[in-house]
N, CA, C and O of each residue as an XYZ file, in Angstrom:
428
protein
N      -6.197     62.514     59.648
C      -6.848     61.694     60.642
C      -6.001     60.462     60.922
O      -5.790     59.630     60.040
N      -5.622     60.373     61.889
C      -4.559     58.879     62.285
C      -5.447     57.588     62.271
O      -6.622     57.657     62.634
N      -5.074     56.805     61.992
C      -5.864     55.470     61.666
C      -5.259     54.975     63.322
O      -4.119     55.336     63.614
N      -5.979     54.244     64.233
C      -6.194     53.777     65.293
C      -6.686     51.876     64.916
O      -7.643     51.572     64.203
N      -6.073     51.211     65.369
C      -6.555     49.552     65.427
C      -7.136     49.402     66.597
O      -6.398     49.554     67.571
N      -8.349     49.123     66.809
C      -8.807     48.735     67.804
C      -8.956     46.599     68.011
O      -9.967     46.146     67.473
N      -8.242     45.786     68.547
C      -8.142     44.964     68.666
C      -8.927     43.999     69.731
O      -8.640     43.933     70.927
N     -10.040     43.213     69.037
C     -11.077     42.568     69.786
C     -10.252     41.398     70.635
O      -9.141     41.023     70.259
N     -11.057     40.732     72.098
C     -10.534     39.904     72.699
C     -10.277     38.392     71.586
O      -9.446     37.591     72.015
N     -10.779     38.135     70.596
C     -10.827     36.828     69.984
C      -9.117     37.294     68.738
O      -8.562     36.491     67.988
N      -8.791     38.537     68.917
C      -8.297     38.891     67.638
C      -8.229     39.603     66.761
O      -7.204     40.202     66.433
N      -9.612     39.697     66.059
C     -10.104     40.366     65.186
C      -9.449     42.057     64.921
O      -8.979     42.758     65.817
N      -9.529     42.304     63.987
C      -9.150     44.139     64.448
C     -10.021     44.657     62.999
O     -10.294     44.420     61.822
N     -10.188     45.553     64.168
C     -10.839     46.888     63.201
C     -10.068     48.543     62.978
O      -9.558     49.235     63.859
N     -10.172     48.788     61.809
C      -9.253     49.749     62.162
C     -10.076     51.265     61.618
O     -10.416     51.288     60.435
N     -10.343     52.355     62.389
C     -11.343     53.208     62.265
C     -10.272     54.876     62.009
O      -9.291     55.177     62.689
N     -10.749     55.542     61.073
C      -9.585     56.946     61.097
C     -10.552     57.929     62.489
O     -11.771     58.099     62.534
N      -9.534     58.414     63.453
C     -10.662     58.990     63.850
C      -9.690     60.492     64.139
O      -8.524     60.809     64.378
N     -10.670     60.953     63.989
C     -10.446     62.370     63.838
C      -9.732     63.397     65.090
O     -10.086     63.402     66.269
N      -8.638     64.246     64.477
C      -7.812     65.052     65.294
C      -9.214     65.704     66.233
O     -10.236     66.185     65.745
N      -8.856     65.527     67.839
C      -9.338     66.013     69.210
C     -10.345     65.405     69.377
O     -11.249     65.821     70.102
N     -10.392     64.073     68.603
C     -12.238     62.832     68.810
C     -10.997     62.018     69.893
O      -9.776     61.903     69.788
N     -11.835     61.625     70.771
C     -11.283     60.501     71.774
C     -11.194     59.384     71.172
O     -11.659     59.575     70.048
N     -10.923     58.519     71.256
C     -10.782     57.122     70.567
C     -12.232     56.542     71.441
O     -12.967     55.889     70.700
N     -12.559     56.632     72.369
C     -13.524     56.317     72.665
C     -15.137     56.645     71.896
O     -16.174     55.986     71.816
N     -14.804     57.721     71.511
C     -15.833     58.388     70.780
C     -16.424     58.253     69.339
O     -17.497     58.513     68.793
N     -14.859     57.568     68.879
C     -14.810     57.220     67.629
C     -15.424     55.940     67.442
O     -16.222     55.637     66.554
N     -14.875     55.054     68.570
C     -15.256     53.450     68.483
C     -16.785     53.520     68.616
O     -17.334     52.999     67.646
N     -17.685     54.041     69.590
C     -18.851     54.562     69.814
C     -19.524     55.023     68.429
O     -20.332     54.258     67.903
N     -19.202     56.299     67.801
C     -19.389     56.575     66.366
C     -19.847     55.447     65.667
O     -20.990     55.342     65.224
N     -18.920     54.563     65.559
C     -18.753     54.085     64.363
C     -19.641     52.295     64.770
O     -19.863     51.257     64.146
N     -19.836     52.710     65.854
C     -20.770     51.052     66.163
C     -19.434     50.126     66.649
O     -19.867     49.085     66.155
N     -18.723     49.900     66.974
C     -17.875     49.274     67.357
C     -17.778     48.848     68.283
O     -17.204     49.562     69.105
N     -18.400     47.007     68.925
C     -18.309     46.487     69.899
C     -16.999     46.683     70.734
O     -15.861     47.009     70.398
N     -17.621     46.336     72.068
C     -16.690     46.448     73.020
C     -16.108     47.340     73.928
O     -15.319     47.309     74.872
N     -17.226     48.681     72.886
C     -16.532     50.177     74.273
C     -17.792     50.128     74.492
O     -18.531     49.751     73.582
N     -18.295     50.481     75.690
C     -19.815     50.772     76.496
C     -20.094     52.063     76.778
O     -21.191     52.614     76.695
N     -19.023     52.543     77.125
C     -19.061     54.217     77.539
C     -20.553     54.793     78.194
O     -21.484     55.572     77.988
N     -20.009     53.765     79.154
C     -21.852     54.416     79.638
C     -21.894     55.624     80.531
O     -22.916     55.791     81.197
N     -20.831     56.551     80.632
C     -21.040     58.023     81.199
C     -20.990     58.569     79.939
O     -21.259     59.766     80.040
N     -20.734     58.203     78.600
C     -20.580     59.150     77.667
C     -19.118     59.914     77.743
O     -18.945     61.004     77.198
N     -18.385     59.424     78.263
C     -17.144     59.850     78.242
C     -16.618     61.058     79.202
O     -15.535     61.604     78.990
N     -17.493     61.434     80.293
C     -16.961     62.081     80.924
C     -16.345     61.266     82.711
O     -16.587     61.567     83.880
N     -15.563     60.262     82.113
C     -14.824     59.894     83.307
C     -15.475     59.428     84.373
O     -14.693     59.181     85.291
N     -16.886     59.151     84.686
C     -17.363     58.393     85.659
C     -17.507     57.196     85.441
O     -18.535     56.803     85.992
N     -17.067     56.534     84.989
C     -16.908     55.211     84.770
C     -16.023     54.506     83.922
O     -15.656     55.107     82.912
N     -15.509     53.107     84.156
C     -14.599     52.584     83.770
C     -15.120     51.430     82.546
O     -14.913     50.218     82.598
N     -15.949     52.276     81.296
C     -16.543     50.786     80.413
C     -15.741     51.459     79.397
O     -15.953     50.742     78.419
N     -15.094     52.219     79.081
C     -14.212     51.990     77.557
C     -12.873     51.889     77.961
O     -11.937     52.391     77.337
N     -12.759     51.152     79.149
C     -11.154     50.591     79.341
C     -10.761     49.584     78.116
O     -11.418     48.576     77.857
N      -9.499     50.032     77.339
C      -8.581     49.758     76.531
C      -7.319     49.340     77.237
O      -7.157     49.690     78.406
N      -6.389     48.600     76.597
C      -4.983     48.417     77.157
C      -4.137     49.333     75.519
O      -4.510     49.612     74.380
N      -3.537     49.414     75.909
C      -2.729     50.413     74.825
C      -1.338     49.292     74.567
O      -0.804     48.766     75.543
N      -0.918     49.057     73.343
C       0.105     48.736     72.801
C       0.864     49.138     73.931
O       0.974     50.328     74.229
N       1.474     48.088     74.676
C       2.903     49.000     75.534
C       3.776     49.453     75.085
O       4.302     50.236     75.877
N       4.644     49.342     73.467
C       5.650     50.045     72.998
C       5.018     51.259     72.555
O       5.830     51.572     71.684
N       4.106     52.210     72.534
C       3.147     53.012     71.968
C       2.564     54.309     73.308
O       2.029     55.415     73.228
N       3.066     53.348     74.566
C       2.193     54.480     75.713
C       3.133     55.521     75.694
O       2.628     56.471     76.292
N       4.181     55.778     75.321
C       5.171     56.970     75.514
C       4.294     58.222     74.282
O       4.754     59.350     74.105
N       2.982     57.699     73.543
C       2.705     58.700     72.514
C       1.322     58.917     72.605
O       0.614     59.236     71.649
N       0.820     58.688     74.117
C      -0.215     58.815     74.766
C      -0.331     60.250     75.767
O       0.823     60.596     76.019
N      -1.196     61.067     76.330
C      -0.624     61.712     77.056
C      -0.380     60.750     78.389
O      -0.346     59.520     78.420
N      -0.236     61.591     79.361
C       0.200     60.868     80.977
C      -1.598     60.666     81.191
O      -2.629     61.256     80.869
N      -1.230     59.584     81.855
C      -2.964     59.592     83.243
C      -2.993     60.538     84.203
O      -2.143     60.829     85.044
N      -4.090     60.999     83.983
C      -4.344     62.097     84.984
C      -4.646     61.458     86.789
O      -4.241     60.297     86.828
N      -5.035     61.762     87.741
C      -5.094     61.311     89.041
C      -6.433     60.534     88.814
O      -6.714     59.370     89.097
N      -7.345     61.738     88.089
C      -8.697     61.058     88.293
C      -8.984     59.901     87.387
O     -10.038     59.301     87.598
N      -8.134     59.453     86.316
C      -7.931     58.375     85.421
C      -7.465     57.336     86.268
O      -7.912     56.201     86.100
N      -6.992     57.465     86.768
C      -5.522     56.485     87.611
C      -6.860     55.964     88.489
O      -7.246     54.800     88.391
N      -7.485     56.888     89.305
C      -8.205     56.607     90.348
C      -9.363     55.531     89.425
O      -9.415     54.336     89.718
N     -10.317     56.160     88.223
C     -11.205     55.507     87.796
C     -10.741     53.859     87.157
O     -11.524     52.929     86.964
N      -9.630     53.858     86.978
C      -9.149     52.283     86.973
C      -9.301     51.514     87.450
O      -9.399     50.422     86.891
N      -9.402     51.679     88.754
C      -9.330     50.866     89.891
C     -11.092     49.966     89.631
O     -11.546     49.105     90.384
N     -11.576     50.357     88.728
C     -13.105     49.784     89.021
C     -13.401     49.215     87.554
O     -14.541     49.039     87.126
N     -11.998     48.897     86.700
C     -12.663     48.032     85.736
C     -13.120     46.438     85.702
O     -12.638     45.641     86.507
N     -14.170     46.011     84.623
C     -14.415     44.929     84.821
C     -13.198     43.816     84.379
O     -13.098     42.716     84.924
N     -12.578     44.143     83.640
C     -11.526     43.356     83.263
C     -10.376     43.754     84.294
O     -10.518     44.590     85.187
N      -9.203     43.020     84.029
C      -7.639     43.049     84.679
C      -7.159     44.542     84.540
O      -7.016     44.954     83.389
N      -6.848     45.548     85.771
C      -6.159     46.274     85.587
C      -4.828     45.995     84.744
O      -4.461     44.894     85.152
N      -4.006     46.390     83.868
C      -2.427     46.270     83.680
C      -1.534     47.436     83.600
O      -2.013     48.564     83.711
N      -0.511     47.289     83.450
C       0.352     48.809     83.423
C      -0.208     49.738     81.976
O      -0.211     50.949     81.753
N      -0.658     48.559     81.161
C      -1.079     49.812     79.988
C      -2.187     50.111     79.324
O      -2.409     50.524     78.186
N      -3.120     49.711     80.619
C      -4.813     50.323     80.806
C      -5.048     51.669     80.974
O      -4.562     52.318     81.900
N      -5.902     52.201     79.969
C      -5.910     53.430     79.765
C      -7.577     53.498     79.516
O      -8.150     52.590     78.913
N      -8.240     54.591     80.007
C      -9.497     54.797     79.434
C      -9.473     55.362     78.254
O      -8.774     56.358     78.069
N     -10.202     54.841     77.310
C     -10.243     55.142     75.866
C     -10.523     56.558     75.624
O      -9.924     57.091     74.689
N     -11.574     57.444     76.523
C     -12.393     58.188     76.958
C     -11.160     59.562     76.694
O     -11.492     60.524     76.001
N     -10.346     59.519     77.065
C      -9.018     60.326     77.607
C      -7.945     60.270     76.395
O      -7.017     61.069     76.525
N      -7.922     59.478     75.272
C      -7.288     59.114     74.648
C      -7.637     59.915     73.636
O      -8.275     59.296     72.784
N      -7.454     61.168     73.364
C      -7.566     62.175     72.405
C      -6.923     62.716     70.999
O      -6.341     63.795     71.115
N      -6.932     62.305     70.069
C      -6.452     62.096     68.974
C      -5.486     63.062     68.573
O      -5.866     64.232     68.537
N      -4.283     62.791     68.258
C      -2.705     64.497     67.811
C      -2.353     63.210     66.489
O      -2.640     62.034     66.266
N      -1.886     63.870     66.114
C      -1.073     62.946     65.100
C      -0.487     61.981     65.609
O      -0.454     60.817     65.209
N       0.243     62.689     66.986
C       0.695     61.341     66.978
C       0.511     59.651     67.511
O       1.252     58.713     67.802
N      -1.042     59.950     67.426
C      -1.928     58.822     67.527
C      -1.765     57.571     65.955
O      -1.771     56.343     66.042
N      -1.673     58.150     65.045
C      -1.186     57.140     64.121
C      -0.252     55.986     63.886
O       0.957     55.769     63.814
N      -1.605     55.237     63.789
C      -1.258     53.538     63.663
C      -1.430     52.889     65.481
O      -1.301     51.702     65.780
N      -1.722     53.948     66.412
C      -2.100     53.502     67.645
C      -2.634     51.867     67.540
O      -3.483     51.385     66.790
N      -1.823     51.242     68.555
C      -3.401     50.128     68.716
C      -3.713     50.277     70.236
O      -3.009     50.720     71.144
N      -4.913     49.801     70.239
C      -5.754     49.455     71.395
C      -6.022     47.933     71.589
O      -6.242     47.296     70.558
N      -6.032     47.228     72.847
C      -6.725     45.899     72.675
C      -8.100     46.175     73.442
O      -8.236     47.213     74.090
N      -8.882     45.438     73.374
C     -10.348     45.884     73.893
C     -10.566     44.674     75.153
O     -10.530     43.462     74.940
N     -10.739     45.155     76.152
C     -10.486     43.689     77.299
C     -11.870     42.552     77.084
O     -12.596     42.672     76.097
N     -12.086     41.586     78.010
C     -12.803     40.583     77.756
C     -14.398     40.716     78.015
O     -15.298     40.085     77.461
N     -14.525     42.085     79.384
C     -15.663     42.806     79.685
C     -15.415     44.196     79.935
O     -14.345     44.789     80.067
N     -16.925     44.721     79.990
C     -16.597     46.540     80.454
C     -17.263     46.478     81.196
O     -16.997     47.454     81.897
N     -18.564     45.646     81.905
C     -19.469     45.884     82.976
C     -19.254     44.183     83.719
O     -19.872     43.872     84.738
């Protein structure tokens, strides 16, 4: 199971193992972990478990799909180049030691 840091807006980090083909979204959800909302439940209609991904780290992400790219456009926080929905973020090995930062809002 790759250990994932999920990194709060003040700092803080939590760091959760989450399990090979669990979304990181799913995991943070799991485990009670402020800051993801996931209020479609993770099927891509909405933009509340927007994460920014470590930028030295997005090359071990898969690619954004169109309909990812598109659902960006409607987060509550700052789009950036390495905003990713958590939702999509599906756990391989080589998710280990991932971080995430968690933005300032999701709604």
């Amino acid at each position: 199971m790759p250990k994932v840091t999920y990194v709060h807006p003040d700092g803080a980090r939590e760091v959760l193992d989450v399990p090979l083909g669990t979304s990181v979204m799913r995991a943070a959800v799991t485990n009670g972990l402020d800051g993801i909302v996931a209020e479609c439940g993770g099927e891509m209609m909405c933009a509340t478990c927007h994460v920014y991904v470590e930028a030295d780290q997005l090359d071990r992400t898969p690619p954004q799909s169109d309909d990812e790219k598109a659902m960006l456009e409607f987060t509550a926080s700052e789009r950036k180049p390495n905003s990713r929905l958590s939702c999509q973020l599906v756990a391989t090995p080589e998710f280990e030691g991932l971080v995430v930062y968690l933005p300032e809002t999701q709604v």
